[in-house]
C-alpha positions in Angstrom: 22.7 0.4 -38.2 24.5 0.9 -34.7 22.1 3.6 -33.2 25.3 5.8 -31.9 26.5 5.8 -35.5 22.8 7.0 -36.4 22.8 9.6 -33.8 25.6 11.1 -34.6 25.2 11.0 -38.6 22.0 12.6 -37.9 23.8 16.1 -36.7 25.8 18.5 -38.9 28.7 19.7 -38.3 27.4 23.1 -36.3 25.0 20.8 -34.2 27.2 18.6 -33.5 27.9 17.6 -29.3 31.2 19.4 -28.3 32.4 18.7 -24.8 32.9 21.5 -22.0 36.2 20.0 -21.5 37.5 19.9 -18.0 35.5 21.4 -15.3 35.8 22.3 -11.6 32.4 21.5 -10.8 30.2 19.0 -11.9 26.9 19.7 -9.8 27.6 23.4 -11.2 26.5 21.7 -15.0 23.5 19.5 -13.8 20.2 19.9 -15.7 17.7 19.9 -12.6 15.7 17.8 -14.9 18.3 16.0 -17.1 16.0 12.7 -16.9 14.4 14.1 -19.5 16.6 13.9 -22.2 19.4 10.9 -21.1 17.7 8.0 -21.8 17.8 7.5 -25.5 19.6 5.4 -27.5 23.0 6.8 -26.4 22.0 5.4 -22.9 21.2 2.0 -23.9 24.6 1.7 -25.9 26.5 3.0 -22.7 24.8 1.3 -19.6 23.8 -1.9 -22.4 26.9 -3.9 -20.5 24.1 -4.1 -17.8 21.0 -2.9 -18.8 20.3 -5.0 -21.3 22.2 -7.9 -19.7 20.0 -10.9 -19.8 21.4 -12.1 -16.5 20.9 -9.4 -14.7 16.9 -9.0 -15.3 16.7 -12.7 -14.6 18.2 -12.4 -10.8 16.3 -9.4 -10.5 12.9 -11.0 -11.2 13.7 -13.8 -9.2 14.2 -11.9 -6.2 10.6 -9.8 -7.1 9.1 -12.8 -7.0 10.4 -14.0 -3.9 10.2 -11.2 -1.5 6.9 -9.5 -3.1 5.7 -13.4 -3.5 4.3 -12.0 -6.3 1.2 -14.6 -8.0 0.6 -15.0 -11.8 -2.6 -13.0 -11.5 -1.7 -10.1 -9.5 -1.5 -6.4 -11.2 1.6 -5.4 -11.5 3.4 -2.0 -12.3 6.7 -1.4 -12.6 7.6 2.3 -12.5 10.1 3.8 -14.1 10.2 0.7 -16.3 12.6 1.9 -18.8 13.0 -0.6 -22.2 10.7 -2.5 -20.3 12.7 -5.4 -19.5 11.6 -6.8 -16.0 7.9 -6.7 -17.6 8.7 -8.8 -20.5 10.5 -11.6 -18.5 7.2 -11.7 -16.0 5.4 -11.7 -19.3 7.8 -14.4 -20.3 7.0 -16.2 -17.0 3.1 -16.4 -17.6 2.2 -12.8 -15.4 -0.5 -11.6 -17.5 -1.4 -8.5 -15.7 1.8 -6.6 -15.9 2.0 -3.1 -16.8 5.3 -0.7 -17.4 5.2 3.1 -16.7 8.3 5.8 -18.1 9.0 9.1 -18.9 11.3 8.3 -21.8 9.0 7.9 -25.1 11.8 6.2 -26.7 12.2 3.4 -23.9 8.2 3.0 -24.1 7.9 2.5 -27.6 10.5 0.2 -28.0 9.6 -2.0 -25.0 6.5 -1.9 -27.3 8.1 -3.2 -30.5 9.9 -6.2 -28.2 6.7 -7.1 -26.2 5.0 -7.1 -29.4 7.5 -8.8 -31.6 7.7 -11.4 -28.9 4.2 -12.0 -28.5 4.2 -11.4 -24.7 1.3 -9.7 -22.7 2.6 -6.4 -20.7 0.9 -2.6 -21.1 3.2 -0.2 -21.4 2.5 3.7 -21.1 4.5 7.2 -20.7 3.5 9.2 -17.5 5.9 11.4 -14.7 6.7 9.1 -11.9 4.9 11.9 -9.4 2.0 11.9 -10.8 0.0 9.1 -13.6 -2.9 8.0 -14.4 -3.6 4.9 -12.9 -6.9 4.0 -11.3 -7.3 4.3 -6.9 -6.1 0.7 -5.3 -5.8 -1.3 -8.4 -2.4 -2.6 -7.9 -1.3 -5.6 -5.6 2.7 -4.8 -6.2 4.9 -1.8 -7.8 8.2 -2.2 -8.2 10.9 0.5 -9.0 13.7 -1.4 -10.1 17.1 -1.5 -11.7 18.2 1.9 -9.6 15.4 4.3 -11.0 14.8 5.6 -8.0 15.9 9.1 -6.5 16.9 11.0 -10.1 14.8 14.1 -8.9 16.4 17.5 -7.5 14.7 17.8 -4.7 13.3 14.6 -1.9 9.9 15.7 -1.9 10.0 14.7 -5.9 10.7 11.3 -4.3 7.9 11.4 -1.8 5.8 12.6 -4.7 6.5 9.1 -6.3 6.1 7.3 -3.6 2.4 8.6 -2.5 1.4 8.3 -6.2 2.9 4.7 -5.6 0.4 4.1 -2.4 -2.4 5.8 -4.3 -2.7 2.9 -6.8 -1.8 0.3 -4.5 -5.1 -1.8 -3.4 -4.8 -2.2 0.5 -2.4 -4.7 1.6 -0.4 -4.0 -1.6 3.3 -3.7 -1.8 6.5 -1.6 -2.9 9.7 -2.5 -4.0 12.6 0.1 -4.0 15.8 -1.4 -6.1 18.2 1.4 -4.9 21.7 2.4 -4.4 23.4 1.5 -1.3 23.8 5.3 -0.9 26.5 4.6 2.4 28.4 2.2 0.8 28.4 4.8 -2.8 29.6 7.3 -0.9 32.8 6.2 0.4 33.7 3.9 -2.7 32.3 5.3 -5.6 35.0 5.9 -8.6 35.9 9.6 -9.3 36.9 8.8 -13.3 36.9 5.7 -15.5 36.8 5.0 -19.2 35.7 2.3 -21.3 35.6 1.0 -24.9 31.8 0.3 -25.7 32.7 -1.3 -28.9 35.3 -1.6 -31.6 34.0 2.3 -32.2 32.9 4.1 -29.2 34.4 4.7 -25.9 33.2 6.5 -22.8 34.7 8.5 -20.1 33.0 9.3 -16.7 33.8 11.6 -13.9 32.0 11.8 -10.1 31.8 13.7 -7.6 29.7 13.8 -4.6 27.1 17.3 -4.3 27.9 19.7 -2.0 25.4 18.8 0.7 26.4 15.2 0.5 23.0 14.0 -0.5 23.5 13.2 -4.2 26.6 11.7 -6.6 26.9 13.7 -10.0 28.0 11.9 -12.9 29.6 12.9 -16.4 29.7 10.9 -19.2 31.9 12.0 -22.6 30.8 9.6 -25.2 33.0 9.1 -28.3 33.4 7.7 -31.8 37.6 6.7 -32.8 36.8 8.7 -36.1 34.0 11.0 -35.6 34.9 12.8 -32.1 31.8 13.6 -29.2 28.6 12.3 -29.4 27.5 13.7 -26.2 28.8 15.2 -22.7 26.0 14.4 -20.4 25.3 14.7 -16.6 23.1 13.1 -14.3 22.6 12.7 -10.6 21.2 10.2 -8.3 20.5 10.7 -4.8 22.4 8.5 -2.0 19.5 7.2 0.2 20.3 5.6 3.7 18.4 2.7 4.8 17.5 4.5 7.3 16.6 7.6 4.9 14.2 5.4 2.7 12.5 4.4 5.5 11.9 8.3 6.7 10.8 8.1 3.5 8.3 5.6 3.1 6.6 6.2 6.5 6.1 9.9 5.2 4.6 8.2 2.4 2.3 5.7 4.4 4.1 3.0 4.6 4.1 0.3 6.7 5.9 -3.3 7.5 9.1 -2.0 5.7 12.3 -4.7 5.4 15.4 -4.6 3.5 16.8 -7.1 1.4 20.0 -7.4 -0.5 19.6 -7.1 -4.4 21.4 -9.6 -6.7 24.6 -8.8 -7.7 25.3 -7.1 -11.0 26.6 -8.3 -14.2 28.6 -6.7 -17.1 28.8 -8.5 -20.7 32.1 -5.7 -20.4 33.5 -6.3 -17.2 33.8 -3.0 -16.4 32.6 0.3 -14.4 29.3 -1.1 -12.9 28.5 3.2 -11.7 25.5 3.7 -9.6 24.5 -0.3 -9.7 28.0 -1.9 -8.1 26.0 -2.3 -4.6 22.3 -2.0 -4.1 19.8 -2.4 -1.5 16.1 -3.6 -2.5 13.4 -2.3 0.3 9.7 -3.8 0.9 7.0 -1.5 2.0 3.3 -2.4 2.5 0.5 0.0 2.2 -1.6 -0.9 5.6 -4.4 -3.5 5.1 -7.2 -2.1 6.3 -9.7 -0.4 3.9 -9.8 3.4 3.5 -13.0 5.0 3.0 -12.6 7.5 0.1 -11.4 11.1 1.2 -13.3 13.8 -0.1 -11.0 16.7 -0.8 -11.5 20.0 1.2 -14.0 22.0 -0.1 -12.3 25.1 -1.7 -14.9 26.9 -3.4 -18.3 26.3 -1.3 -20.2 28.8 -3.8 -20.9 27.1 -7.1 -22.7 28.4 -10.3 -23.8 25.6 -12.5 -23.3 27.0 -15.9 -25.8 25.7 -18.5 -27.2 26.1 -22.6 -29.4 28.7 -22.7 -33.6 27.4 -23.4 -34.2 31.1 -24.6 -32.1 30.6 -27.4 -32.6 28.4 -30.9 -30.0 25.1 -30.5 -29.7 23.7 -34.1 -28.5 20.3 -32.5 -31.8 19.7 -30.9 -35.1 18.0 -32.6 -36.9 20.7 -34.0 -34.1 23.4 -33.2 -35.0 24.1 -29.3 -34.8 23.4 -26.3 -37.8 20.4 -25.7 -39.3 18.9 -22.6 -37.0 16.4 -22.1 -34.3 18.9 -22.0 -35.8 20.5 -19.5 -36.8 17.1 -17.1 -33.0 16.6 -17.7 -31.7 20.0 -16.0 -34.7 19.5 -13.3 -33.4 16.1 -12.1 -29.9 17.4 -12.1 -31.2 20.0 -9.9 -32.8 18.0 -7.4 -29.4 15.6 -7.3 -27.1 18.7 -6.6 -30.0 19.8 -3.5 -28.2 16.6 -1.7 -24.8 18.1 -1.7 -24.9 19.9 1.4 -21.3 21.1 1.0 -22.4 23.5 -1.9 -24.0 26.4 -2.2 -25.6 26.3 -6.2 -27.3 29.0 -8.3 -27.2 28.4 -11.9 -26.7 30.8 -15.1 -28.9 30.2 -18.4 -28.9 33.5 -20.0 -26.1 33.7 -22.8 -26.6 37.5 -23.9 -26.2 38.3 -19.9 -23.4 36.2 -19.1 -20.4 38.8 -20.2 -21.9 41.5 -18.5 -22.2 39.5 -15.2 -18.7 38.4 -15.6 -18.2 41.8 -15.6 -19.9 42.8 -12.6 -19.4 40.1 -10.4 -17.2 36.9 -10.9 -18.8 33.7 -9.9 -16.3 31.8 -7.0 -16.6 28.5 -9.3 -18.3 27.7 -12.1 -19.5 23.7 -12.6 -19.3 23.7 -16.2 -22.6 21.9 -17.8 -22.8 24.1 -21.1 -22.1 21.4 -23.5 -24.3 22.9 -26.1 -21.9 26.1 -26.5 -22.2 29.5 -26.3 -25.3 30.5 -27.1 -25.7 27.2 -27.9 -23.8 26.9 -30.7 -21.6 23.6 -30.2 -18.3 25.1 -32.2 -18.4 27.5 -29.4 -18.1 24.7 -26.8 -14.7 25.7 -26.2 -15.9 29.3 -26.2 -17.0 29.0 -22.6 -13.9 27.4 -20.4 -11.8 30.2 -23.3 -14.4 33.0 -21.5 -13.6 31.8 -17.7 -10.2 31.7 -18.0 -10.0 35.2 -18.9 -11.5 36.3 -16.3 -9.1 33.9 -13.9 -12.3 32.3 -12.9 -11.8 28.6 -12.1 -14.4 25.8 -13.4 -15.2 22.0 -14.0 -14.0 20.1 -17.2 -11.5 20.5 -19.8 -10.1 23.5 -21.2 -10.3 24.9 -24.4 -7.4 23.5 -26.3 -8.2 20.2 -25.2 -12.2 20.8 -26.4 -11.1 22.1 -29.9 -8.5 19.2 -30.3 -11.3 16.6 -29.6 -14.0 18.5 -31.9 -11.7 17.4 -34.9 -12.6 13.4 -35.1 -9.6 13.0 -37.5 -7.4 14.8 -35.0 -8.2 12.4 -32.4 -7.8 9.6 -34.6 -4.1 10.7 -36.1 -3.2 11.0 -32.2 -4.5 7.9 -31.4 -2.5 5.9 -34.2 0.5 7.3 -33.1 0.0 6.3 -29.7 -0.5 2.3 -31.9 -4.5 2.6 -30.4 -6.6 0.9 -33.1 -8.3 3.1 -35.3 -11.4 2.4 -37.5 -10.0 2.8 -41.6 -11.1 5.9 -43.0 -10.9 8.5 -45.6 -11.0 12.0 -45.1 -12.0 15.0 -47.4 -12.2 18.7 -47.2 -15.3 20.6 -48.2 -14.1 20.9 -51.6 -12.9 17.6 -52.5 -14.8 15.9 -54.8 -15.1 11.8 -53.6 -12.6 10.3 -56.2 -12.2 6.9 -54.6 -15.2 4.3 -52.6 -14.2 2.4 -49.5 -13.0 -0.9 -50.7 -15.3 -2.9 -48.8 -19.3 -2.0 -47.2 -20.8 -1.3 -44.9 -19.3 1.8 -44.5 -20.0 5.0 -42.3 -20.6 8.9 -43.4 -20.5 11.3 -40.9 -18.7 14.9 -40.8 -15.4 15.1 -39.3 -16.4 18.0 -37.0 -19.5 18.1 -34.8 -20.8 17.0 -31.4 -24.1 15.2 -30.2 -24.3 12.6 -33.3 -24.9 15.5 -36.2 -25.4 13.8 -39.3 -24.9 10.2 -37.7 -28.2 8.6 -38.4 -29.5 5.3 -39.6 -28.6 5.9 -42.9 -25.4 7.1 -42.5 -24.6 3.4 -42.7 -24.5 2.9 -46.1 -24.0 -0.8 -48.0 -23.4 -0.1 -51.7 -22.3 2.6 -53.8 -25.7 4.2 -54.3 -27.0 4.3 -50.8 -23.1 5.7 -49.8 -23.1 8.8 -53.0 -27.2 9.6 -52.1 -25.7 10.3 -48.1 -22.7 11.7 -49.1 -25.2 14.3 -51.4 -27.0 15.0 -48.2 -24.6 15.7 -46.2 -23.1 17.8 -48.5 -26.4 20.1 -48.2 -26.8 19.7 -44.5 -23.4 20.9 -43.8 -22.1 22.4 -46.6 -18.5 23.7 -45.1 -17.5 20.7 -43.4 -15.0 17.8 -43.7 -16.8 14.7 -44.2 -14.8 10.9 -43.2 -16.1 7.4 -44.9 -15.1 5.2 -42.3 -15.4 1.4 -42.1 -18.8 0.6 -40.0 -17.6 -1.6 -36.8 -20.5 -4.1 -36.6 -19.0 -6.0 -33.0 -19.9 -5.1 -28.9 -19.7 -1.4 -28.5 -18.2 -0.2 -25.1 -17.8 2.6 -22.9 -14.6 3.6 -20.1 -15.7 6.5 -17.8 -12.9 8.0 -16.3 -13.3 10.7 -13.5 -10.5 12.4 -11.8 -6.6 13.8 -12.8 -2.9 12.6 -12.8 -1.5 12.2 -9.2 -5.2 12.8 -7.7 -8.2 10.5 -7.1 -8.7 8.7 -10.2 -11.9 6.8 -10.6 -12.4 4.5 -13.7 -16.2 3.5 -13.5 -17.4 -0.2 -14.7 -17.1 -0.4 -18.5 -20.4 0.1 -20.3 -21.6 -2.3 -23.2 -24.6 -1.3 -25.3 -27.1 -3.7 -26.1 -28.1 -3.6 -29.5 -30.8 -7.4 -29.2 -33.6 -5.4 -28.6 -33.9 -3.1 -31.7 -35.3 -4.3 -34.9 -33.0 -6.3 -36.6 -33.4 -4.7 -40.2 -32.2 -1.4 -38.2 -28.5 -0.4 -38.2 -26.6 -1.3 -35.1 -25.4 2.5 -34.1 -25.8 5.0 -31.5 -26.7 7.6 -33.7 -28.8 11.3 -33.3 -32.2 9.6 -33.1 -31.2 7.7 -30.2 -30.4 10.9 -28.2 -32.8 13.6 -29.8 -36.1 11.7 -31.4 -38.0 10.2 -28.9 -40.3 8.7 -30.8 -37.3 6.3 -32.7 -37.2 2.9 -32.3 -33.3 3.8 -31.6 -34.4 5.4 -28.1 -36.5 2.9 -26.7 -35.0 -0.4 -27.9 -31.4 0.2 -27.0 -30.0 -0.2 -23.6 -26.8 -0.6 -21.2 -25.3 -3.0 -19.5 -22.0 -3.9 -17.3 -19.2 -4.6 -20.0 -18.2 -8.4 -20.0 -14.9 -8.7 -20.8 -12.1 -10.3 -19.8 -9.6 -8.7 -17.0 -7.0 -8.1 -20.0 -9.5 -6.8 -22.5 -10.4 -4.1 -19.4 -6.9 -3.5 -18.6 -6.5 -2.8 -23.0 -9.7 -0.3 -22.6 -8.4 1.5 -19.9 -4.9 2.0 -20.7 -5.6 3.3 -23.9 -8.0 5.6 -22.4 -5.8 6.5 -19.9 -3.1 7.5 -22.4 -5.4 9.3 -24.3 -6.8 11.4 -21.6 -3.9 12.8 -20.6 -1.7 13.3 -24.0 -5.1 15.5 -25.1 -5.2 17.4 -22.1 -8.1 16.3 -21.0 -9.5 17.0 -17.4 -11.7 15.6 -14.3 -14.1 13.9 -16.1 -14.3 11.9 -19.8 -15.6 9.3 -21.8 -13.7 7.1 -24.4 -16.4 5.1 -26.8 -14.9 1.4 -28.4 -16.1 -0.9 -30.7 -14.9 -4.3 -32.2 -14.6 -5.2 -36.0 -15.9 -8.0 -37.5 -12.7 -9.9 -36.7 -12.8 -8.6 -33.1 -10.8 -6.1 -32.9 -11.4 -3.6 -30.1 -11.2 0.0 -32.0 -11.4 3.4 -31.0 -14.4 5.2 -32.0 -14.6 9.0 -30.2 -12.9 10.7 -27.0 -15.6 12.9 -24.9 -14.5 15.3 -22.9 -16.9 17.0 -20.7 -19.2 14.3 -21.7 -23.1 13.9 -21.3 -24.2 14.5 -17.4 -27.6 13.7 -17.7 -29.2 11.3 -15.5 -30.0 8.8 -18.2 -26.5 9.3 -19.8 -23.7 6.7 -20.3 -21.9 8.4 -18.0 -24.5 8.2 -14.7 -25.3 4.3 -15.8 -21.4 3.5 -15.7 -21.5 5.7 -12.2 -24.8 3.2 -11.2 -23.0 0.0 -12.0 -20.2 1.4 -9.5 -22.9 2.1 -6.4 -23.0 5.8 -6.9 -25.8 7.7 -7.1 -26.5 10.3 -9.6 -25.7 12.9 -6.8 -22.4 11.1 -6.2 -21.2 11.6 -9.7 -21.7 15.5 -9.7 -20.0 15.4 -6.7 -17.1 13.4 -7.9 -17.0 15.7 -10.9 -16.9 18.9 -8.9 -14.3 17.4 -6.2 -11.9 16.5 -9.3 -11.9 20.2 -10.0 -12.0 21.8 -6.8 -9.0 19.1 -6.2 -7.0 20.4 -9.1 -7.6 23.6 -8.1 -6.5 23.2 -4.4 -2.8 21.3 -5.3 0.1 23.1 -4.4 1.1 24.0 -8.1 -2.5 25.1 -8.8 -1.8 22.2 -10.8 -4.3 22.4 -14.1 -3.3 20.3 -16.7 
């Protein structure tokens, strides 16, 4: 069905669009952030004349790839990428490292469904403009094309972009601004027009430049013959000068900047062309030498390390308590923080003390290590970030929403499916559902849907028949009595790790993927990271396993991270994580868990992905409490 007919079928009669009818002022009706909600369907029918005009993406991706001289194998990002258009014809052209980035969830997913139906390699991922998740200097080219540049109310929006832009950009890499020809808009831009989109639908537009000059405001009245208004929107686009964009850029860092002239635009309607009639395209480099990585000012000097409590029984651990591995653990992390000479650290144990010191003297910053939970019970994990913001007291790690979200393993994996991340199959049930159907096919897994540290996840949680899957299911049953359990298929393929540290618009480090190395554990043994290979010291599962760096092709990577990427910032996850993966017997690449505040120890995934990088186990902390402090210190006291 035509999706303007859809929209507007969708709506009864009292939510139906009306127009405001004429008006005196457009600028006086401007959403300041009405990019959020224009580019939908309705847009694609309206602006389709050009849009999605073959010829147009064609010319504009040959004059990319001619003043960017962009290669096959260099990483590219369009921002602002819209339907995704210009990515699927470099996809089309053999560009296999091509990745799209837009707010609209409705462009993303269906530049999804095309690259996807076409069978074409490009990424493509929702994020703000200002600020997304993309690793430091891992771009050779961004381009901002088709005339998505300059939709924000204010220029310093636009600078935002463009030193998110120069963030990702590897030394030596460029920028490409497609833009209106903001002098030549000015003075010949048309104050009303109308159109028929189809036999159906017409649409009328008024303009008028702001106030200040700076910006042109548009209205759009979209109609059915029959049917009446299905919208009355306004937008605004701001009318760079050459010489403004290049302000602009060198603000930004740019260097080496030169103008080009864009192709000229196309309508399958041969009409109103709007903000695309004349535009400029603009090359900017990033300068070529090599920046050494900037540690942030330190904001809060005085740090308390916040840890589990030893005095206190931990159910998670072997035997219930704290042992002396635990303690080696927090000793080594110790001596790596003594090399941090920008920090003052005391540290906190005592859980029945901690409210009352709250109380009497708030901490300046607290580097959150108390994964086992409040006094060490890990369903109060959250507890702990819940107790420091009350007390306005700012800290490492992710907050408690995001904590509680990520405790719930199907949660996670519902998330993750919507987001078309593969998922292991699985079956869920309550803790008073009886099992009334068996996995169709074994091995299968048995583990409970909520829990942390491996709980329940041993070697014979990996069941292969129906007797060895109802005598686990019994036992876990017993061992955890009020919890969901999931029967999940058992991913037999290359496990792997992505260790991201960092936030949106910030530093953003992704550490060398991790691959666990199951050839030295005895082959009638499970493959599976399970509780005795981090609590049982004596297992064959802690001494035979080991790590390596992840050997994967440069698009598998790119797969791994973006998804991680994604996933770290829909769940609200902050300045540190881990995402674990794991292939299917076909090969299949799947999700298996999202870690947030994950393990810290020295002999964690976490520090052997921070080895494989360079950095020391003192250079992780640090990274882990500079991603906070960083957070802390942006102008919007920006915590996500």
């Amino acid at each position: 069905m035509d999706p303007l007919n859809n929209h507007r079928i969708a709506l009864s009669a009292s939510q139906a669009p009306k127009t405001l009818g004429p008006v005196s002022d457009l600028e006086r009706h401007l959403p300041a952030d009405w990019w959020r909600t224009l580019f939908n369907a309705v847009y694609l029918k309206t602006d389709g004349d050009v849009v999605e005009n073959g010829l147009n993406t064609v010319q504009d991706v040959d004059r990319l790839v001619e003043i960017a001289q962009l290669q096959k194998d260099d990483a590219f990002l369009d921002l602002c990428c819209g339907q995704g258009r210009h990515c699927l014809e470099l996809a089309k052209r053999g560009y296999s490292r091509v990745t799209g980035l837009d707010r609209s969830r409705y462009l993303v997913r269906l530049a999804r469904k095309r690259a996807q139906r076409e069978g074409l390699s490009a990424t493509f991922r929702e994020g703000d403009a200002r600020r997304f998740r993309l690793p430091e200097q891992s771009m050779a080219c961004v381009g901002i094309l088709g005339n998505s540049f300059g939709y924000f109310e204010r220029a310093e929006d636009d600078l935002a972009v463009l030193q998110s832009v120069r963030r990702v950009l590897k030394p030596g890499g460029q920028v490409v601004l497609d833009l209106v020809n903001g002098d030549w808009m000015r003075e010949h831009y048309e104050p009303r027009s109308w159109e028929w989109i189809d036999q159906q639908h017409f649409v009328c537009r008024e303009r008028a430049v702001a106030k200040d000059g700076q910006r042109l405001i548009s209205r759009e009245v979209v109609t059915h013959a029959e049917r009446g208004i299905i919208a009355d929107q306004f937008y605004a686009e701001r009318l760079y000068t050459y010489e403004q964009i290049q302000d602009l850029l060198r603000r930004a860092g740019f260097i080496s900047i030169v103008k080009h002239e864009a192709p000229a635009t196309a309508s399958t309607r041969q009409q109103d062309l709007g903000m695309l009639t004349r535009r400029i395209m603009v090359v900017a480099k990033k300068p070529v030498q090599v920046e050494p990585r900037q540690h942030p000012k330190v904001r809060f000097r005085n740090v308390t390390v916040l840890m589990g409590d030893p005095q206190l029984p931990d159910i998670v651990k072997l035997n219930g308590q704290f042992n002396p591995e635990d303690l080696d653990t927090n000793a080594k992390m110790r001596d790596a923080l003594k090399s941090l000479g920008d920090y003052e650290f005391a540290y906190f144990y005592d859980h029945e003390a901690l409210l009352p010191s709250l109380l009497k003297e708030k901490p300046e910053f607290v580097f959150n290590l108390c994964d086992e939970g409040y006094k060490n019970d890990a369903f109060k994990e959250l507890h702990v970030p819940a107790l420091l913001e009350m007390f306005n007291i700012p800290y490492s790690g992710s907050g408690p929403s995001c904590l509680g979200l990520c405790y719930n393993k199907a949660h996670v994996r519902a998330l993750a499916m919507s987001m078309d991340i593969a998922v292991p199959l699985e079956s869920y049930f309550a803790p008073d559902d009886q099992m009334a159907t068996l996995p169709s096919s074994f091995p299968a897994l048995l583990k409970p849907n909520m829990g942390d540290s491996s709980q329940g996840i041993t070697q014979n949680a990996v069941v292969s028949d129906k007797q060895e899957l109802l005598a686990y299911w019994e036992l876990l049953r017993t061992e955890f009595p009020n919890r969901s359990l999931l029967v999940q298929e058992f991913l037999q393929g290359s496990e792997y790790s992505v260790g991201i540290i960092g936030n949106p618009g910030m530093n953003v480090t992704v550490l060398p993927l991790l691959e666990v190395d199951y050839s030295g554990l005895d082959k009638g043994l499970p493959q599976i990271l399970g509780y005795e290979s981090k609590w049982m010291p004596g297992s064959p599962y802690w001494s035979q396993i080991s790590y390596h760096e992840a050997k994967l092709s440069e698009g598998y990577k790119r797969r791994l991270i973006d998804s991680s990427m994604l996933l770290f910032e829909r769940l609200g996850c902050r300045d540190y994580v881990r995402f674990d993966y794991r292939a299917d017997s076909q090969g299949e690449i799947k999700l298996l868990e999202v870690n947030p505040n994950p393990g810290w120890c020295w002999d964690g995934k976490l520090n052997i992905m921070a080895g494989f990088a360079g950095y020391s186990y003192g250079d992780l902390l640090r990274m882990i409490i500079e991603a906070a402090q960083e957070r802390y210190a942006s102008p919007a006291g920006f915590r996500p």
